[in-house]
N, C-alpha and C positions, 0 to 999 in steps of 0.2 A: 504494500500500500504506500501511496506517495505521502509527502509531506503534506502536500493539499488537500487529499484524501483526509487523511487523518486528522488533522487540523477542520475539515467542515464536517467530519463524524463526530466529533469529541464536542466542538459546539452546538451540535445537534441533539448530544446527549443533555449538556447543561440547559437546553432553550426546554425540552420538554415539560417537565415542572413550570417553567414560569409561563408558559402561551397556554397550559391549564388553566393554571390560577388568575392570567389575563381573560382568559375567553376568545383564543384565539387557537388558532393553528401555524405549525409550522405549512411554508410553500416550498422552499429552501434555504440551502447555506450554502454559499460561495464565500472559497477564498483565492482573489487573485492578484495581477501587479499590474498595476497601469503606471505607466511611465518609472517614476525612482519608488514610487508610494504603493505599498502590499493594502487592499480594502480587504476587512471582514463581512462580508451583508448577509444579514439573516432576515429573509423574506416572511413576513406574516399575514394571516389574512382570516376571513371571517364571512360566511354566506352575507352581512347585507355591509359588508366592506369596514375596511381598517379606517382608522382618522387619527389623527395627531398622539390627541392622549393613549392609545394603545399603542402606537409607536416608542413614545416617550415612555411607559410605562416597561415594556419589556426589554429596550434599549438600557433604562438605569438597572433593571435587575440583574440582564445578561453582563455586561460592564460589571457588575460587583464576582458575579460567577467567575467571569472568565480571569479577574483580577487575583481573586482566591485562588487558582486552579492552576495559572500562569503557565502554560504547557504551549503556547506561540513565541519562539525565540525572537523575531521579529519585531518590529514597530509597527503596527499595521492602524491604518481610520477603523471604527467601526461605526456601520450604519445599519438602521431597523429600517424596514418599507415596506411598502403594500408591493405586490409581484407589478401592480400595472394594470390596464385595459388591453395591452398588448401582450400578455405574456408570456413568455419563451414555454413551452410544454417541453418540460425536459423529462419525467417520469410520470410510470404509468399513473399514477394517479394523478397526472396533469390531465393525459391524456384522456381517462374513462370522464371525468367531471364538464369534458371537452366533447364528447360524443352527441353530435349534431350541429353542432355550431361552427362557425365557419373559421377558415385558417388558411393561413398563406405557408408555406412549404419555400425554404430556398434550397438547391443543391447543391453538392461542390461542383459536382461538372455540367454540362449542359443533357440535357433530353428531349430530343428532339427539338433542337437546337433553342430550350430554354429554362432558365434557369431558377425562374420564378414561376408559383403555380400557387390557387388559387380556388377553393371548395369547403367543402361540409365536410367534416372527419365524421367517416361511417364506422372504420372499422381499422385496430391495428391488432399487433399480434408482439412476439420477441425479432422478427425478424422484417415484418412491412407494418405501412399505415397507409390507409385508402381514405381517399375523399370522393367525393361528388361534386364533380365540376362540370362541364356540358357532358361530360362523361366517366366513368368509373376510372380513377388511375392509384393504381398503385406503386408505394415506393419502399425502395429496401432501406431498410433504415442507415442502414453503414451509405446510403447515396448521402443521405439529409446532412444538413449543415446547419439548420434552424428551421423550427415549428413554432408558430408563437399562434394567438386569435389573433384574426384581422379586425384592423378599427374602419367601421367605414362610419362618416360623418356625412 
């Protein structure tokens, strides 16, 4: 297991208990480096949506946790948020809470000669995810490069 692995396992395990006692759910945990700066984000959420105070709320708990626990050699920002309107479906239970609703697909390479795509997630499995777009298409998931819901306004 990587360092990154381990490091968004471990605060996964410390968020449990307090997105309980919040009233909330974990969505996920990343930990990565943008430019010289490592971010920790622990995404939270809630059937009729996060707001500030649940932010702040699980943000000061996790912060005293992972303070205690001190297991990130690093310096890293840490941030609490809502996943978004748009948000990236990285695991299956992104996915199943996503069944019917529409989503944009990007690949790494082209398919038939395009790289963006655009449908209703009917159905995935460990190995594809199919949507409904003027037509059924399915994709191998080792093609995808990002799932996230489409925002249309």
């Amino acid at each position: 297991m990587s360092r990154k692995e381990t490091y968004e396992n471990r605060t996964e395990e410390l968020l449990k208990p307090i997105v309980e006692k919040a009233g909330v759910e974990i969505y996920d945990v990343e930990y990565v480096k943008e430019g010289s700066d490592f971010y920790l984000r622990a995404y939270i959420d809630k059937s009729e949506g996060v707001n500030i105070n649940d932010c702040e709320a699980v943000s000061r708990a996790l912060s005293d946790a992972l303070d205690e626990k001190d297991f990130i050699s690093d310096a890293y920002i840490l941030e609490v948020s809502s996943p978004g309107l748009g948000r990236t479906l990285k695991k299956d239970k992104h996915l199943e809470k996503s069944i019917g609703k529409e989503v944009e697909i990007k690949t790494y390479k082209p398919i038939d000669k395009c790289k963006e795509f655009k449908g209703v997630l009917k159905a995935y499995d460990e190995k594809s995810i199919t949507i409904e777009a003027e037509n059924e298409l399915v994709f191998e998931r080792t093609d995808i490069a990002l799932i996230r819901l489409a925002l249309d306004f």
